[in-house]
FIBA-541974 format. One line per 10 residues: number of its first residue (from 0); their letters; for each residue x, y, z of N, C-alpha, C. Coordinates in Angstrom, 3 decimals, m for minus. Layout:
N
NUM) a) X Y Z X Y Z X Y Z  ... .
This chain:
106
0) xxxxxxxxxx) 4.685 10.057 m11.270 3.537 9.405 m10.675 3.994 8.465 m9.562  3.126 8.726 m8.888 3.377 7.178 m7.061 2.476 6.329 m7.330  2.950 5.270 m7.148 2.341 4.334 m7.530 2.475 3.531 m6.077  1.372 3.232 m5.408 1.099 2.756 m3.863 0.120 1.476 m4.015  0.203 0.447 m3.743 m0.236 m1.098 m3.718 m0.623 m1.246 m2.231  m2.016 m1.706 m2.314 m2.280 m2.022 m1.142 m2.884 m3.910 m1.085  m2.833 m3.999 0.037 m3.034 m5.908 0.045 m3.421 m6.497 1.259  m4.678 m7.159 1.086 m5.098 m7.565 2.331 m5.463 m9.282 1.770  m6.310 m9.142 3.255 m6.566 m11.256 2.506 m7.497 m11.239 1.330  m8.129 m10.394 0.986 m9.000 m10.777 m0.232 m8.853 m9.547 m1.584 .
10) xxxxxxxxxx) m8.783 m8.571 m0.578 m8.698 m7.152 m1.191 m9.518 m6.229 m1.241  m10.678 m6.902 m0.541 m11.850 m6.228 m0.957 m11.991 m5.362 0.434  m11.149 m5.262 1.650 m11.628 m4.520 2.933 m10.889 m3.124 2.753  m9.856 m3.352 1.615 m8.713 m2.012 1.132 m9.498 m1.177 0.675  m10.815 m1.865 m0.410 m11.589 m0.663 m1.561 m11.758 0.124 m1.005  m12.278 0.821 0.142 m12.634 2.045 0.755 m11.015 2.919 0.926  m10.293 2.316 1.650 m9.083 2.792 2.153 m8.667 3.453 0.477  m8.726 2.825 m0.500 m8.222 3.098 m1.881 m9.072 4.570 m1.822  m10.148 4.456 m1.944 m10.710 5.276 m2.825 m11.154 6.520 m1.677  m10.245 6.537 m0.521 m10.086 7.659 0.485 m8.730 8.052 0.540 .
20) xxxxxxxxxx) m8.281 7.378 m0.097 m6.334 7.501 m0.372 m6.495 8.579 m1.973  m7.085 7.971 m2.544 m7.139 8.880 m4.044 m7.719 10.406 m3.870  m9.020 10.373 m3.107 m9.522 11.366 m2.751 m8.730 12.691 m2.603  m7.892 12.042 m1.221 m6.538 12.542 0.238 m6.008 13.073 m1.608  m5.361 12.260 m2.320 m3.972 12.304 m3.313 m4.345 14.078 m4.754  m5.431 13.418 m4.707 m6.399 14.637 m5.751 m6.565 15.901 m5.150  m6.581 15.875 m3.890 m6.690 16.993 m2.750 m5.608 17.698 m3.065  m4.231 16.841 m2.863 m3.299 17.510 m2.589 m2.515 17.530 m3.906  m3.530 17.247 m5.418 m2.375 17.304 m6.454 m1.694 16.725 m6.854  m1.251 15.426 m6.212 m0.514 14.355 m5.882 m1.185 13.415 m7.289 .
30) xxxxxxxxxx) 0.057 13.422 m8.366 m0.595 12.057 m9.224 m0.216 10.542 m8.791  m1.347 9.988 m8.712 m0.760 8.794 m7.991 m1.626 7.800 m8.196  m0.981 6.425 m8.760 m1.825 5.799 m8.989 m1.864 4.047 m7.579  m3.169 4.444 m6.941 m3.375 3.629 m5.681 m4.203 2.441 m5.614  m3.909 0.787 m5.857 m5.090 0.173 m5.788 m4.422 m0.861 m5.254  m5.584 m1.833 m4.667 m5.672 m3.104 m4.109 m5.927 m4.400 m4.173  m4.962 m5.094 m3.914 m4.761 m6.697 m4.315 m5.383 m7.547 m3.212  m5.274 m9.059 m3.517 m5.528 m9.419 m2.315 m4.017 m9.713 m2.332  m3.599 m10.547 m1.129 m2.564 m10.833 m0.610 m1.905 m11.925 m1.907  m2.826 m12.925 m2.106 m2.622 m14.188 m2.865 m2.067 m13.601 m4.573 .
40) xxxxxxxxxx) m2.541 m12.041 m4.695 m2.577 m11.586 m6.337 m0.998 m11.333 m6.221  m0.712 m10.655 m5.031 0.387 m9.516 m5.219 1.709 m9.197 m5.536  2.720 m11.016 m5.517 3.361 m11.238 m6.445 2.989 m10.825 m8.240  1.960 m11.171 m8.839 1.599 m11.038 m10.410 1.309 m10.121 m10.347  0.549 m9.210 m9.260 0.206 m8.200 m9.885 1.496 m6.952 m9.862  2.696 m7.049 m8.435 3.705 m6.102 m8.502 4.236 m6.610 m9.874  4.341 m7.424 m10.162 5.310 m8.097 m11.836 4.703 m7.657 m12.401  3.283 m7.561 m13.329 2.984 m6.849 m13.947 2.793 m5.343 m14.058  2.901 m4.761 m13.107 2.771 m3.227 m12.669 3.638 m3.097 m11.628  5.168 m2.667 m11.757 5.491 m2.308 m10.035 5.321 m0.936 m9.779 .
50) xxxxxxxxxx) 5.109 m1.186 m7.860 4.906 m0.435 m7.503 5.891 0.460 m6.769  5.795 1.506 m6.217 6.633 2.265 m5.583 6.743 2.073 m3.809  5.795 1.256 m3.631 5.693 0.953 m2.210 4.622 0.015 m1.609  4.311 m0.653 m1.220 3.382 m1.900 m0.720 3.057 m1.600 0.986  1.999 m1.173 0.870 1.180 m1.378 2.355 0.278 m2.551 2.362  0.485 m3.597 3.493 m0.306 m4.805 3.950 m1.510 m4.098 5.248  m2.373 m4.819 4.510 m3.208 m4.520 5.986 m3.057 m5.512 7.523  m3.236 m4.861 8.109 m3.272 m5.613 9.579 m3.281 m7.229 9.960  m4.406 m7.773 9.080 m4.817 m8.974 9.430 m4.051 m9.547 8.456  m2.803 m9.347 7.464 m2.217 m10.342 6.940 m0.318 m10.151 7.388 .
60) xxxxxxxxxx) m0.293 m9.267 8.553 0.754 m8.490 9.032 1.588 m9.887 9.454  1.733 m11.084 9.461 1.895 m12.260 9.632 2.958 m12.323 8.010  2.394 m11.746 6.922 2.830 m12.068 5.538 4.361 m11.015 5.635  4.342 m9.780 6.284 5.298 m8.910 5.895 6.543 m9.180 5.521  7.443 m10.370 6.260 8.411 m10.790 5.863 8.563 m11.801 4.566  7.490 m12.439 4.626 7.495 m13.278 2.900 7.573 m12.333 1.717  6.872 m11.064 2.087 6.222 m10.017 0.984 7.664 m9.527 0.441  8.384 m9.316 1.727 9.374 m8.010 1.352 10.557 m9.160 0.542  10.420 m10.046 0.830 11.202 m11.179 m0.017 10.854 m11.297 m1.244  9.286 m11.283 m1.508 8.845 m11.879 m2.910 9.503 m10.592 m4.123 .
70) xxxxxxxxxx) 9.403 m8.966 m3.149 9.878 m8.465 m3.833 11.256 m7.897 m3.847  12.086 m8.778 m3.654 13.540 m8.673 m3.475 13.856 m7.580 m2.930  12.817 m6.804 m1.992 13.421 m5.423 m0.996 13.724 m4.681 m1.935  13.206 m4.543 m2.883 13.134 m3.608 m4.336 12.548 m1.867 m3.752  11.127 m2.409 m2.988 10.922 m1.302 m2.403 10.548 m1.367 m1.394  10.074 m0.193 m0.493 9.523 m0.476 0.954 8.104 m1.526 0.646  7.603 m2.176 1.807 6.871 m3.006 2.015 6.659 m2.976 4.180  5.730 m2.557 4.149 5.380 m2.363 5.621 3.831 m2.372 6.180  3.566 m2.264 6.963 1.724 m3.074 7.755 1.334 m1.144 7.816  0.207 m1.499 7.481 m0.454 m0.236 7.863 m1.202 m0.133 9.123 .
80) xxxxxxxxxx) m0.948 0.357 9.968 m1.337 0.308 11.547 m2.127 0.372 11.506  m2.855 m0.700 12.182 m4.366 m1.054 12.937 m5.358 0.503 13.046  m5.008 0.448 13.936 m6.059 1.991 14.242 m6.256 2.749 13.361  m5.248 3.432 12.046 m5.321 4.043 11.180 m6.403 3.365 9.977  m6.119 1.779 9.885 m7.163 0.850 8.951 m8.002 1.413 9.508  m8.460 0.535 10.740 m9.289 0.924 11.158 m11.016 1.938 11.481  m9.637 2.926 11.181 m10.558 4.529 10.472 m10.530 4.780 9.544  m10.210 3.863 8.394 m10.478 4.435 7.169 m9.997 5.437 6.912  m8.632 5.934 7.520 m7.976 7.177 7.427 m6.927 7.360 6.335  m7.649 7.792 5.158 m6.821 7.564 3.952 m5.588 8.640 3.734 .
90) xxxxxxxxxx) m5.866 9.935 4.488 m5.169 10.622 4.752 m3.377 10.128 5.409  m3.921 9.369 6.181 m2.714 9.192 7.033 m2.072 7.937 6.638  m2.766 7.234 5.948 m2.167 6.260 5.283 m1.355 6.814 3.714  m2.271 7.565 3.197 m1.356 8.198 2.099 0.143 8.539 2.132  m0.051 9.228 3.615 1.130 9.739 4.232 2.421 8.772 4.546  2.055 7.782 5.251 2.647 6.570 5.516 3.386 6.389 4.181  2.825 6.120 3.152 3.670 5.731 1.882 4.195 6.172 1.348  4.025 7.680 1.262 4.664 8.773 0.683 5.781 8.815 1.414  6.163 8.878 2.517 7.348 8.975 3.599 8.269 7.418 3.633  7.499 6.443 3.406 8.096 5.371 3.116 8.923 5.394 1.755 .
100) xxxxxx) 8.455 5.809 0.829 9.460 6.260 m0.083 10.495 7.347 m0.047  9.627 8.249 0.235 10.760 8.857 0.529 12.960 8.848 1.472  12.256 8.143 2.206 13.055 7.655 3.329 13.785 6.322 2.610  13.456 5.375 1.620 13.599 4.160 1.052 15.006 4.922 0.061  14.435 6.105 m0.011 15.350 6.653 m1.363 16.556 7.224 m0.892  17.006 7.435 0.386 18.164 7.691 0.784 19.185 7.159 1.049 .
């Protein structure tokens, strides 16, 4: 299972992106379990559940370097590009994380 964390300032602008990422993941077969924090949760919540990879949204892209600290660079941690938020393109964000691991693992 992939397990993909997403995190913005509240959490609540991700819910769509989540539940177009699961969609994208069910499509393709892909078990994977995808949900969203706010920024402030995402220390307790990677400790209680880690994840396999952490996408920040745009407007907290300011946090990326605290983030990848909080989680000792354990795993990837990277901004999900504007334009892609943007569109609600869960597809291509799926993608993003999936390749971020992948690439993390070499």
């Amino acid at each position: 299972m992939v397990k993909i964390m997403l995190a913005c300032s509240a959490g609540m602008s991700t819910s769509l992106l989540v539940t177009r990422m699961q969609k994208e993941a069910e499509k393709r077969g892909l078990d994977a379990k995808i949900w969203a924090v706010s920024e402030s949760q995402l220390l307790s919540e990677y400790e209680a559940d880690p994840a396999d990879v952490i996408l920040i949204g745009p407007q907290v892209r300011f946090r990326l370097n605290g983030i990848r600290e909080q989680v000792k660079n354990a795993i990837p941690v990277d901004v999900i590009d504007m334009r892609t938020y943007g569109m609600m393109d869960g597809g291509k964000v799926l993608d993003q994380g999936l390749k971020m691991i992948e690439d993390f693992k070499k």
